[in-house]
C-alpha positions as CSV (number, residue, x, y, z in Angstrom):
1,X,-0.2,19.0,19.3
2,X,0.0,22.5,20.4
3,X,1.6,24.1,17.3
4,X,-1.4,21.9,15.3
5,X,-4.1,23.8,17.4
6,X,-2.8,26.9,17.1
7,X,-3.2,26.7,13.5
8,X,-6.4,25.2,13.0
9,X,-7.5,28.2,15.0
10,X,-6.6,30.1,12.2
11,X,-7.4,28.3,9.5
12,X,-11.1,27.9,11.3
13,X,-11.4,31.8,11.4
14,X,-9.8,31.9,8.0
15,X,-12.3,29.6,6.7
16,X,-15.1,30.6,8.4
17,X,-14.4,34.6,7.0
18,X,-14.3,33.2,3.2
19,X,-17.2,30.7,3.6
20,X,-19.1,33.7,4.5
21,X,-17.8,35.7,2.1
22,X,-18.5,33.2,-0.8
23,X,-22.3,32.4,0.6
24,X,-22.8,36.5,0.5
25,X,-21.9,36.4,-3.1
26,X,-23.9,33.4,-4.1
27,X,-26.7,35.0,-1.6
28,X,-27.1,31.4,0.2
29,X,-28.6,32.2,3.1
30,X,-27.0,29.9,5.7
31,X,-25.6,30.1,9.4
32,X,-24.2,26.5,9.6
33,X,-20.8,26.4,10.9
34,X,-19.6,23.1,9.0
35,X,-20.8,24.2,5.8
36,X,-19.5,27.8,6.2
37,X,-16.2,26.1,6.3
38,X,-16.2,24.0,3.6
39,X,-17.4,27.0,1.9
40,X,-14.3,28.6,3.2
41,X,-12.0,25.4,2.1
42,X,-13.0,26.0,-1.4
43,X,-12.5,29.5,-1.8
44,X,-9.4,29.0,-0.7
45,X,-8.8,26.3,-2.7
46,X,-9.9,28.0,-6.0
47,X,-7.9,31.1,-4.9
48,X,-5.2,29.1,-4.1
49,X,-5.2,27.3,-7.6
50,X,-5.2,30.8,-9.9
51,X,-2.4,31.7,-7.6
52,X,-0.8,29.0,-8.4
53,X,-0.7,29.3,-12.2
54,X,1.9,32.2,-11.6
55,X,3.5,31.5,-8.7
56,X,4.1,30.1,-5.8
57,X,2.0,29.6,-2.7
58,X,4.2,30.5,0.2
59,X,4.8,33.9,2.4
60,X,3.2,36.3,-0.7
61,X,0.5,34.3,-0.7
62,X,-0.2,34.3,3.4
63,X,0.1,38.0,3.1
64,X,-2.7,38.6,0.9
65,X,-5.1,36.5,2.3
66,X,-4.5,38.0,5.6
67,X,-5.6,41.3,4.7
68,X,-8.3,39.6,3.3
69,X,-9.0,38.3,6.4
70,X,-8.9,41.3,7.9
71,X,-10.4,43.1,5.4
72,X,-13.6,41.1,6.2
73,X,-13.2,40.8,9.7
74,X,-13.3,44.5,9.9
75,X,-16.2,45.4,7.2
76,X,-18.4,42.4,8.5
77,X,-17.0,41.8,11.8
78,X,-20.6,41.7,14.0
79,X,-21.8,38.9,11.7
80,X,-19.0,37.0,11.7
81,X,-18.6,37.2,15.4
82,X,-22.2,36.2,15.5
83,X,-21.9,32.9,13.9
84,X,-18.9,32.2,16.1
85,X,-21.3,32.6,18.9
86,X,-23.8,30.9,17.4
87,X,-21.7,27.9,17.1
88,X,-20.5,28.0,21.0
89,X,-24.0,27.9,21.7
90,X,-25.2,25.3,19.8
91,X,-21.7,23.1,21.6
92,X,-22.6,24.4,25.1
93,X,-26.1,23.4,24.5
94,X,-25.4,19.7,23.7
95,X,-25.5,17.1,26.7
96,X,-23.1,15.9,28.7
97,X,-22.1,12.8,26.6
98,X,-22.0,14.6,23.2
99,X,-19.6,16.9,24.7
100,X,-17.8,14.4,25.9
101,X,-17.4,12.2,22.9
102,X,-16.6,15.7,21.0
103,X,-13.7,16.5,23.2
104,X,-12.1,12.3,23.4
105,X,-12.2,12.6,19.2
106,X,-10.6,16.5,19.2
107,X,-7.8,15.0,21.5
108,X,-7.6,11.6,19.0
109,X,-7.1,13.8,16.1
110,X,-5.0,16.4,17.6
111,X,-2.4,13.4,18.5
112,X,-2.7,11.2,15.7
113,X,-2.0,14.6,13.0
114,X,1.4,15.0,15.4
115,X,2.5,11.4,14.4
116,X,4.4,11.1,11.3
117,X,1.9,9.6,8.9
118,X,1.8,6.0,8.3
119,X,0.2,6.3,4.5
120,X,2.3,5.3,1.5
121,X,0.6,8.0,-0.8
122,X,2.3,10.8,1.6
123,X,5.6,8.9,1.0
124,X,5.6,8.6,-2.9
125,X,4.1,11.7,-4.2
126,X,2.0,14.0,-1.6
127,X,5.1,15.3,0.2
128,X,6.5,16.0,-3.3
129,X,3.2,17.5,-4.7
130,X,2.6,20.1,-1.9
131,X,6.3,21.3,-1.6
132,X,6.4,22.2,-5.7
133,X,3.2,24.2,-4.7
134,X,4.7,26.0,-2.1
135,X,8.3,26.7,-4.1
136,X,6.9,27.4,-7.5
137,X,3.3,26.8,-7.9
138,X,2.1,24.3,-10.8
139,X,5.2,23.4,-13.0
140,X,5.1,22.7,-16.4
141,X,5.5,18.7,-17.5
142,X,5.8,18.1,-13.6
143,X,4.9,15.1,-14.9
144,X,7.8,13.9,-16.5
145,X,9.8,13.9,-13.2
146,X,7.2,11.7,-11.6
147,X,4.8,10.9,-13.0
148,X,2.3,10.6,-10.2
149,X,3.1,14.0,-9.4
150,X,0.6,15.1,-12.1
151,X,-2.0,14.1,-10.1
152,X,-2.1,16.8,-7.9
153,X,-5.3,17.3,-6.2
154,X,-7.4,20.0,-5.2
155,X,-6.6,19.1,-1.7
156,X,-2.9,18.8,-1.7
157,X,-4.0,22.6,-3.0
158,X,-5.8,23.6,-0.3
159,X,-3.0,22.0,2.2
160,X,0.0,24.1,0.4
161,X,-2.7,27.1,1.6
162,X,-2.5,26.1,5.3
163,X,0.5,24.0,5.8
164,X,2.8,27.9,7.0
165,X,5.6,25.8,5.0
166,X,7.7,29.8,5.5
167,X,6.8,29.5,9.2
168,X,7.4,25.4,9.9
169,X,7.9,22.3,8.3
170,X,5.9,19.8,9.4
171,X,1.9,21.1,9.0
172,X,0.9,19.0,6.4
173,X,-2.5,18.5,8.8
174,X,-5.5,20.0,7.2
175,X,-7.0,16.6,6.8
176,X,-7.2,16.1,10.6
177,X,-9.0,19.5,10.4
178,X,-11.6,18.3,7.7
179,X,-12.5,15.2,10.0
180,X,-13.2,17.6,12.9
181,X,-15.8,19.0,10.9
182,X,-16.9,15.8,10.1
183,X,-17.9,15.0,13.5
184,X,-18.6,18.3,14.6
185,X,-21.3,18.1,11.9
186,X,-22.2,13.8,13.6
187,X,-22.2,15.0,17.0
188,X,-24.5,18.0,16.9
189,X,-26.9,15.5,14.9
190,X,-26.3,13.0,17.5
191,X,-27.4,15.3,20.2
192,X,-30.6,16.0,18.2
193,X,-31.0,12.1,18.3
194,X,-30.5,11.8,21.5
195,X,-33.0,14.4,22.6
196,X,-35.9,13.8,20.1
197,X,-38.0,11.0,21.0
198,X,-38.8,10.3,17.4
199,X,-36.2,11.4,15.0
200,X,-35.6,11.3,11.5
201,X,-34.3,8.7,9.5
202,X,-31.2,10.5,8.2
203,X,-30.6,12.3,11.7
204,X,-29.9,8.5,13.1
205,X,-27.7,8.3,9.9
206,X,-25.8,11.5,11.0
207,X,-25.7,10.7,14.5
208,X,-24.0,7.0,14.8
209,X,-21.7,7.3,11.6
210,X,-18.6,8.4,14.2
211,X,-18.4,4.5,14.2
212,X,-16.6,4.8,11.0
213,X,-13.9,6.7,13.3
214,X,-11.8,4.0,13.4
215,X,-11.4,3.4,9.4
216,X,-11.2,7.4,8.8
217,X,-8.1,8.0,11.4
218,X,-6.0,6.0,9.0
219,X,-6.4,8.8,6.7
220,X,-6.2,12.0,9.4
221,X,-2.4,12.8,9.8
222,X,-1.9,13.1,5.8
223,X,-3.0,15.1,2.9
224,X,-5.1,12.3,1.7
225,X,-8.0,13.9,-0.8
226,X,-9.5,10.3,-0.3
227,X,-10.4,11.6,3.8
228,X,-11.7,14.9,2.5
229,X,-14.0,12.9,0.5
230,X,-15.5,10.7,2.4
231,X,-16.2,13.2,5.1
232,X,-17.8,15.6,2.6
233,X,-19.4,13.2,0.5
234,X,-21.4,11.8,3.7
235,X,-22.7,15.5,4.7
236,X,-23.8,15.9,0.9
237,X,-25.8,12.7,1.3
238,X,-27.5,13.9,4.4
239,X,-27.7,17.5,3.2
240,X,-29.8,16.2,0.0
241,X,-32.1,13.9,2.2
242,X,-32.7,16.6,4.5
243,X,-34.2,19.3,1.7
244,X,-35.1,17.0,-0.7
245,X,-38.4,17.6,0.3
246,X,-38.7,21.5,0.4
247,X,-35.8,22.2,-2.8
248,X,-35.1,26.2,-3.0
249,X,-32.6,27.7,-4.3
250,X,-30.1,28.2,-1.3
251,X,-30.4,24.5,-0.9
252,X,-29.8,23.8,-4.8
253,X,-26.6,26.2,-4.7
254,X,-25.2,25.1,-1.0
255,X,-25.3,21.0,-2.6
256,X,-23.9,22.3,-6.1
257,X,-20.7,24.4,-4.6
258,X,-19.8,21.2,-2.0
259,X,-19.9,18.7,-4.7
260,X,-18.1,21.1,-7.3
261,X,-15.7,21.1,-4.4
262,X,-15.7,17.6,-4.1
263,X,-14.9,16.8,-7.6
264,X,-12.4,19.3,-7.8
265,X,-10.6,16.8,-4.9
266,X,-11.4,13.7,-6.6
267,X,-12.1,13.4,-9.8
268,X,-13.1,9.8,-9.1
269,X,-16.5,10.8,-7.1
270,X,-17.8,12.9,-10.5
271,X,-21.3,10.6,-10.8
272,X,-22.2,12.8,-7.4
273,X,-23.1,15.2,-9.6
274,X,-26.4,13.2,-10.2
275,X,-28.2,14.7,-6.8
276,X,-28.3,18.6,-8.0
277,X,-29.2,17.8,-11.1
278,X,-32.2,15.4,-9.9
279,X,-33.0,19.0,-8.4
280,X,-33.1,20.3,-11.6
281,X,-35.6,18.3,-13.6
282,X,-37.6,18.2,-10.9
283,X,-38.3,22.1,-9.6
284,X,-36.2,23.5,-13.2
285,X,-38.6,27.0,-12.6
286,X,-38.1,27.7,-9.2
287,X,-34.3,27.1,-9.9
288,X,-34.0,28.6,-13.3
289,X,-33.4,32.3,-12.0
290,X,-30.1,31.1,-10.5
291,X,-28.7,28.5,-12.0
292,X,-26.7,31.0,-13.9
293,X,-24.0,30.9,-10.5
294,X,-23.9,27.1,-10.4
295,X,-22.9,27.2,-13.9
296,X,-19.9,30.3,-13.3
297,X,-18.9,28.1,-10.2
298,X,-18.9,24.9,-12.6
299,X,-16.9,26.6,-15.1
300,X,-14.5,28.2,-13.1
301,X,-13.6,24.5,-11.3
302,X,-13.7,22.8,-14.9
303,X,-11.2,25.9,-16.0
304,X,-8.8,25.0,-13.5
305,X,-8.9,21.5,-13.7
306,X,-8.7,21.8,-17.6
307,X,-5.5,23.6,-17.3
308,X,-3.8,22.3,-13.9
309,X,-3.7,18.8,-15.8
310,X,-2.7,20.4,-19.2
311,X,0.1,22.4,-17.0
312,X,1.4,19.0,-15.1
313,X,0.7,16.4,-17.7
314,X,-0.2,18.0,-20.9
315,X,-3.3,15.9,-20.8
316,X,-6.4,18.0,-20.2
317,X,-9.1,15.1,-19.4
318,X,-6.5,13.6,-16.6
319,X,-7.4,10.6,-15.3
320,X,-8.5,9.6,-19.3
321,X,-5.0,9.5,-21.7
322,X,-7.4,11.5,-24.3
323,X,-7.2,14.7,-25.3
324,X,-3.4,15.0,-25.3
325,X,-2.2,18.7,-26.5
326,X,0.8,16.9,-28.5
327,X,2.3,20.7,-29.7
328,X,3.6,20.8,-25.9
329,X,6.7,19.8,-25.9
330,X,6.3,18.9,-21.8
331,X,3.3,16.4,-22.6
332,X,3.7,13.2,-20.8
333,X,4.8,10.9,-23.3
334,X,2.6,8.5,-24.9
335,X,4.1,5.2,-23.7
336,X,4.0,6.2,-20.0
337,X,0.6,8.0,-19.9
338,X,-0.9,4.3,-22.1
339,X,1.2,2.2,-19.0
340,X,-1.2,4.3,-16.4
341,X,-4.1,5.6,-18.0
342,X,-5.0,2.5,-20.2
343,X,-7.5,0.1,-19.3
344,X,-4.3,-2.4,-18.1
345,X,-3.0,0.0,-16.4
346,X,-6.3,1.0,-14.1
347,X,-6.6,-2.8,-13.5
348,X,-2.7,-3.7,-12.9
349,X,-3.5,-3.3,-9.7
350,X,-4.7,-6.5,-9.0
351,X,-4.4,-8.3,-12.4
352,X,-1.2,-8.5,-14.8
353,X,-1.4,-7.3,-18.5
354,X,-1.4,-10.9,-19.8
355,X,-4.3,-12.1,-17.3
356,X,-6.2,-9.5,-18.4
357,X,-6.3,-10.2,-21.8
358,X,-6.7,-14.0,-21.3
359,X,-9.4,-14.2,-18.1
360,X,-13.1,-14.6,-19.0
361,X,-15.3,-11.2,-17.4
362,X,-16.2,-14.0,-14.2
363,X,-12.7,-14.7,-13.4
364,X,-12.1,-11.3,-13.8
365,X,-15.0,-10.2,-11.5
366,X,-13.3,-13.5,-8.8
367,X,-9.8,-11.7,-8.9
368,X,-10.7,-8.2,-8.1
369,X,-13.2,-9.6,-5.4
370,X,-10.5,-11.6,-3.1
371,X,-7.8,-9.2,-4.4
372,X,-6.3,-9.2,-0.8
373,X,-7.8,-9.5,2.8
374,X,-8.6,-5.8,3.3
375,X,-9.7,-5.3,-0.2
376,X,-11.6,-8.6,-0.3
377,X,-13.9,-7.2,2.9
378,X,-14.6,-4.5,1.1
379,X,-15.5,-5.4,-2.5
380,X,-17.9,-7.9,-0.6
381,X,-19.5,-5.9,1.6
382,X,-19.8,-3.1,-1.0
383,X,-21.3,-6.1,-4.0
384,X,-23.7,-7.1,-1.1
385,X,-25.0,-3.4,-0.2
386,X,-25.7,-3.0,-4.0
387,X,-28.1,-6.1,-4.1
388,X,-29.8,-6.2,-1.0
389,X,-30.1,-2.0,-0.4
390,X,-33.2,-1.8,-2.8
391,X,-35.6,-4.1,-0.1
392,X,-33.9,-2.3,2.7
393,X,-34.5,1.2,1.1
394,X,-38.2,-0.4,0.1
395,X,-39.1,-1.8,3.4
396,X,-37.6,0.9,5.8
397,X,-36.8,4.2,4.0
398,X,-39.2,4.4,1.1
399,X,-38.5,8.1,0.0
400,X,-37.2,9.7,-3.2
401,X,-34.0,11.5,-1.8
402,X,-32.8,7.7,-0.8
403,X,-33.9,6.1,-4.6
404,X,-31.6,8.7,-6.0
405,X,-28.9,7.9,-3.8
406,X,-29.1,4.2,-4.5
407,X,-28.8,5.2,-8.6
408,X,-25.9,7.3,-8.0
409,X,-24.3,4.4,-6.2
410,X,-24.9,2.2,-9.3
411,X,-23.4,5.1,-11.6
412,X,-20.5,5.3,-9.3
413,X,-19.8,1.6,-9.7
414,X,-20.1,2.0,-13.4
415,X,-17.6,4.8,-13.8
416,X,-15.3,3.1,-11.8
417,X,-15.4,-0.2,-13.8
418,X,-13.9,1.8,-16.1
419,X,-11.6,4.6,-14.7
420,X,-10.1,2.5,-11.3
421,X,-12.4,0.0,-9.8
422,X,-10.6,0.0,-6.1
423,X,-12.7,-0.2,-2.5
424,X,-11.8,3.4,-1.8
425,X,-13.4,5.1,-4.2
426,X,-16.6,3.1,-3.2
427,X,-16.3,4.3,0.3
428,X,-18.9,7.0,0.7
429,X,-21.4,4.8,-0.6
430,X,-20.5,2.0,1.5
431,X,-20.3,3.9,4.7
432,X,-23.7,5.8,4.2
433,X,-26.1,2.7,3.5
434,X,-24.1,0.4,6.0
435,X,-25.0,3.1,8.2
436,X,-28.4,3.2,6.8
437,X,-28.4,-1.1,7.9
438,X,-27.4,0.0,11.4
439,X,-30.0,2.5,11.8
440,X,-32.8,-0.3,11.0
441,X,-31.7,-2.9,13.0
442,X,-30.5,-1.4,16.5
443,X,-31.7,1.1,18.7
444,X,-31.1,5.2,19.5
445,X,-30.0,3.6,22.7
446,X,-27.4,1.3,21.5
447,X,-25.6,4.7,19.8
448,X,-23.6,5.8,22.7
449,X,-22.5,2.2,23.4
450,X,-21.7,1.8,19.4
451,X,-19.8,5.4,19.9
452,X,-18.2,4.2,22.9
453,X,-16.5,1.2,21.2
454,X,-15.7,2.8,18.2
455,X,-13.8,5.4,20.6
456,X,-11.6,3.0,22.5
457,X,-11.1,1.1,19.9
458,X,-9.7,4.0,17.9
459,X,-8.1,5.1,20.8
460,X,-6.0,1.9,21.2
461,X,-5.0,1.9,17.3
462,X,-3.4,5.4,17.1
463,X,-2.2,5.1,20.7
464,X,-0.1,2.2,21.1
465,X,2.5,1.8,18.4
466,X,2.2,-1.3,18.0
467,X,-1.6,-1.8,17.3
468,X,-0.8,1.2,15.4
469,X,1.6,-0.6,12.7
470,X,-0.7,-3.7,12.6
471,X,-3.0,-1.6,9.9
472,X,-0.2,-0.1,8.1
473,X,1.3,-0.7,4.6
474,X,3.8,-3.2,5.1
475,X,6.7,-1.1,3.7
476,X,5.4,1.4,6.5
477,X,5.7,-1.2,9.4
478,X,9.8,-0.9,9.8
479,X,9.8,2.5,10.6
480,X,9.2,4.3,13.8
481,X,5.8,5.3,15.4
482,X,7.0,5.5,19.2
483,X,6.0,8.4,21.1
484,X,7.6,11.5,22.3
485,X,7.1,14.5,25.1
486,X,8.4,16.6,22.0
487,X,4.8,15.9,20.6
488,X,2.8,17.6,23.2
489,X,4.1,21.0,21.2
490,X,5.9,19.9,18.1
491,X,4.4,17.5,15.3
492,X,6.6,15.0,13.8
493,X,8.1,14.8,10.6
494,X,5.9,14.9,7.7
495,X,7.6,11.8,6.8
496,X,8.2,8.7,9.0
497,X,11.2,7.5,6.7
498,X,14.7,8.7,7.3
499,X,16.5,8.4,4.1
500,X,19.8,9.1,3.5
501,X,19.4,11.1,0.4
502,X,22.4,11.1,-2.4
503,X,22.7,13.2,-5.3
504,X,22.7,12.4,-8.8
505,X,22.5,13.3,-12.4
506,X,20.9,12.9,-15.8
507,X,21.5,15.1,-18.7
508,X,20.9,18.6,-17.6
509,X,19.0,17.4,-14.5
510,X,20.3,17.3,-10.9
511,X,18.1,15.5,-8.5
512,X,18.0,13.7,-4.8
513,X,17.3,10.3,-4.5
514,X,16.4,7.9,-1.5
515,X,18.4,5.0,-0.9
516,X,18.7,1.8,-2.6
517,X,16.8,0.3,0.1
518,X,13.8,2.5,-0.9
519,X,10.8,0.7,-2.3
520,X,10.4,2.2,-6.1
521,X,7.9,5.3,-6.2
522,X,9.1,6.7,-3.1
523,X,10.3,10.1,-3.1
524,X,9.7,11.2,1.1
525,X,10.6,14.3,2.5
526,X,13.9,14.9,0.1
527,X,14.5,18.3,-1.2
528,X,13.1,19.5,-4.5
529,X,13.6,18.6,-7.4
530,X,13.6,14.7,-6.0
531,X,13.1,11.5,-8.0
532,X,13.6,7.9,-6.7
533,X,16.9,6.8,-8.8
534,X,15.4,3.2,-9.7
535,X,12.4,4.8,-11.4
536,X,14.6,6.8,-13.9
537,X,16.7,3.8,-14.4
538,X,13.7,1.9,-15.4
539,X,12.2,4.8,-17.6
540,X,15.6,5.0,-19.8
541,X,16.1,1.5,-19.9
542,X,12.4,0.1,-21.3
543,X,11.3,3.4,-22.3
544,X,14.2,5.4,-23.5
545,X,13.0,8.2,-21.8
546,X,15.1,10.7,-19.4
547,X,13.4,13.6,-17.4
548,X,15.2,16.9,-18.7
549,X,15.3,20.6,-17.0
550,X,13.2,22.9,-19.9
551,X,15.9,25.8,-19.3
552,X,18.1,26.3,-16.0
553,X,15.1,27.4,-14.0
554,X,13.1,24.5,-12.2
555,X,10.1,27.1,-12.3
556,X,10.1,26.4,-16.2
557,X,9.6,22.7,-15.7
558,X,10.4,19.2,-17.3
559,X,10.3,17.1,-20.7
560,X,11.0,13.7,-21.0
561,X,13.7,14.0,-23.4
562,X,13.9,10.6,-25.9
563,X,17.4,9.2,-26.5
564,X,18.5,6.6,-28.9
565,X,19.1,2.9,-27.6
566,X,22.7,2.9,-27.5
567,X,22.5,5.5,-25.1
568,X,20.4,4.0,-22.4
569,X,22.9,0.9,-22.1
């Protein structure tokens, strides 16, 4: 826990320095310490991504955005102390009970990031994603090792920036970091609630969503982009509400660079993009003289996305399987990409190839709703906020900013029908109007009793080990999550499995493999370049395809290399 504080201290002055440094050259005029950081998140991510294209993003790296840091610190350090101070103010200033809850969550955080995490993502390809980062930056036809190693995130980005992998191991904790903003940013609202004897609707919004604590912690101790988003994604909403009213042009360029940010995470969360440009059509003058710097910042994230994906997979529209550059050798090949990116395979998930083609759009629509207990909750709840939220926007919250919202929901749904309709990518919509429900039917007094529950309650689940592994992935559950005095200082492992790893060939290539044991995408903590063995089988045997080393250099990258049928008896 120590070792994790200690470098979120860093990363917090680090971020804080480029946040201000990237609002100066947008000339956004704001003091907010939450948004300063996310500000800083993305600079460093974008930095971090051109970096990338050459090399990797390990010591060299660290040492040049040191002396940027200090660079700044020593040009601008009066203002930057100052919003530092301004931020302990505005802390010291809240009461008793916001402190309070503040501190209890810090603590929560701080001990579940030291925990190995319990997510199967981390297991199959984050681990992976962020240590090829760190050793050689993006790799071409990455791809063809595994192939979900081609979706490498902006945030498994931004963690190879702060994870100190030439310093320690096992800081693979930024997400923890990103959900202390998160309630930084519900906390200081909820203190305004709490004071104001008549707040505003979206205040109350702000202020009670740490009751989503429990459901977000699941996410904290890995580099999940899905956490980033739904902590971002919620300050957006309340951002737009907030100066939807009085639009100017700090406003319209602070909501443009977090959602450019956002969509640069997660891909998935792109019908966001509706807010800033209701912004547009509606004040286009006043915003006209510099829309010019949304659009460079737009490019610049399209640029790199464009050619991180053409890069890993070869495919430059990644999640879509169009726009395939077929004179690269290290393109995915065809018949993998069309088992993942076709419509089957976005829906394989819950339905088999055959069912799809045979079930009516009804039955259909049945299956994905009772997919499975936890997704079943969700695709309800989320089917019932889309019909009912027009009377209670109607009724209770009649105002543009909350119209738009609704719509972009609706556009959400639609682009997930067809890219990957699954509850998670529904989440920020479902926890901002349920919040919305909560705020209309109980009380500013009932908050710090809501708060309260929500606390324990998460307190008890990434506590005791047991509650713990009750909402875990199943293939999690047999591995340990018992406690140690070690953990006071040192985090655990990034990853909770402890695989014997064996060595193995194909063709050229020389990998590590888990255990037989090992369920079939996982790759854990094993050392680069590492491939489950059961996935290549499968490859070479329906697919005749072997990953191959491009020259002797793993920096050069992979191809899947076809052989003839005889050969993959």
């Amino acid at each position: 826990m120590l070792l994790i504080f200690l470098s979120w201290m860093y990363i917090g002055f680090t971020c804080l320095n480029l946040g201000f440094l990237f609002s100066k050259v947008l000339k956004i005029n704001t003091k907010d310490f939450v948004i300063l950081n996310f500000f800083g998140l993305f600079l460093a991510t974008i930095i971090g991504s051109f970096w990338a294209l050459f090399g990797r993003i390990n010591i060299e790296f660290h040492s040049f955005l040191l002396l940027v840091n200090l660079f700044l610190f020593i040009f601008y350090k009066k203002t930057i102390c100052g919003l530092f101070y301004n931020f302990y103010i505005e802390i010291k200033r809240c009461s008793q009970v916001v402190k309070l809850f503040l501190f209890l969550f810090f603590v929560l955080i701080l001990n579940h990031c030291s925990q190995s995490p319990l997510l199967i993502d981390n297991e199959t390809y984050y681990i992976q994603t962020i240590k090829w980062l760190n050793e050689y930056g993006f790799v071409k036809g990455l791809a063809n090792l595994h192939v979900f190693l081609g979706q490498t995130s902006g945030w498994h980005i931004a963690q190879s920036v702060f994870n100190f992998s030439f310093l320690y191991a096992n800081f693979n904790d930024l997400s923890g970091y990103a959900l202390t903003l998160g309630l930084v940013f519900s906390f200081l609202n909820l203190d305004i609630v709490l004071k104001n004897p008549e707040p505003k609707k979206h205040q109350l919004i702000a202020g009670i969503s740490a009751v989503f604590s429990l459901f977000l912690f699941q996410f904290t101790s890995a580099p999940s982009p899905d956490l980033l988003v739904y902590v971002l994604s919620f300050i957006v909403f309340l951002f737009f509400i907030e100066h939807s009213n009085n639009v100017n042009q700090h406003s319209f360029n602070t909501l443009s660079v977090l959602i450019f940010f956002l969509i640069f995470v997660k891909i998935t969360i792109l019908p966001i993009i509706l807010l800033p440009i209701s912004w547009l059509f509606s004040d286009f003058k006043l915003l006209k003289p510099i829309l010019w710097k949304t659009i460079v910042v737009g490019v610049v994230v399209f640029m790199l996305f464009y050619i991180k994906n053409t890069i890993l997979l070869g495919y430059t529209l990644y999640p879509s399987k169009h726009f395939e550059l077929s004179s690269n050798k290290y393109s995915l090949p065809v018949e993998i990409s069309n088992l993942f990116f076709s419509h089957s395979g976005l829906y394989s998930f819950f339905v088999s190839d055959i069912e799809l083609e045979e079930m009516s759009f009804i039955q259909l629509f049945w299956k994905w709703l009772t997919f499975s207990k936890i997704d079943a909750i969700f695709n309800i709840c989320n089917c019932i906020l889309i019909i009912c939220c027009p009377y209670f926007i109607y009724r209770f919250s009649n105002f543009k900013s909350y119209w738009i919202i609704y719509f972009t929901m609706l556009a959400q749904s639609l682009f997930l029908i067809f890219t990957s309709p699954q509850f998670r990518f529904f989440i920020p919509f479902t926890q901002f109007f349920s919040l919305l429900v909560v705020v209309i039917f109980c009380s500013k007094k009932t908050f710090v009793s809501l708060i309260t529950i929500s606390l324990i309650l998460t307190g008890i689940f990434t506590l005791i080990p047991y509650a713990k592994a009750s909402l875990t992935n199943p293939i999690l559950k047999q591995f340990d999550t018992s406690y140690s005095a070690n953990q006071l200082v040192f985090p655990k492992d990034n990853s909770v499995m402890n695989h014997n790893y064996l060595k193995f060939n194909v063709g050229n290539l020389i990998f590590e493999s888990p255990d037989e044991s090992s369920f079939f995408w996982i790759t854990g903590n094993g050392e680069l370049p590492c491939v489950n063995k059961q996935q290549i089988d499968y490859f070479k045997s329906n697919y005749n395809y072997i990953p191959q080393l491009r020259t002797n250099n793993l920096k050069d990258g992979f191809y899947a290399k076809r052989i003839q049928i005889y050969e993959s008896k």
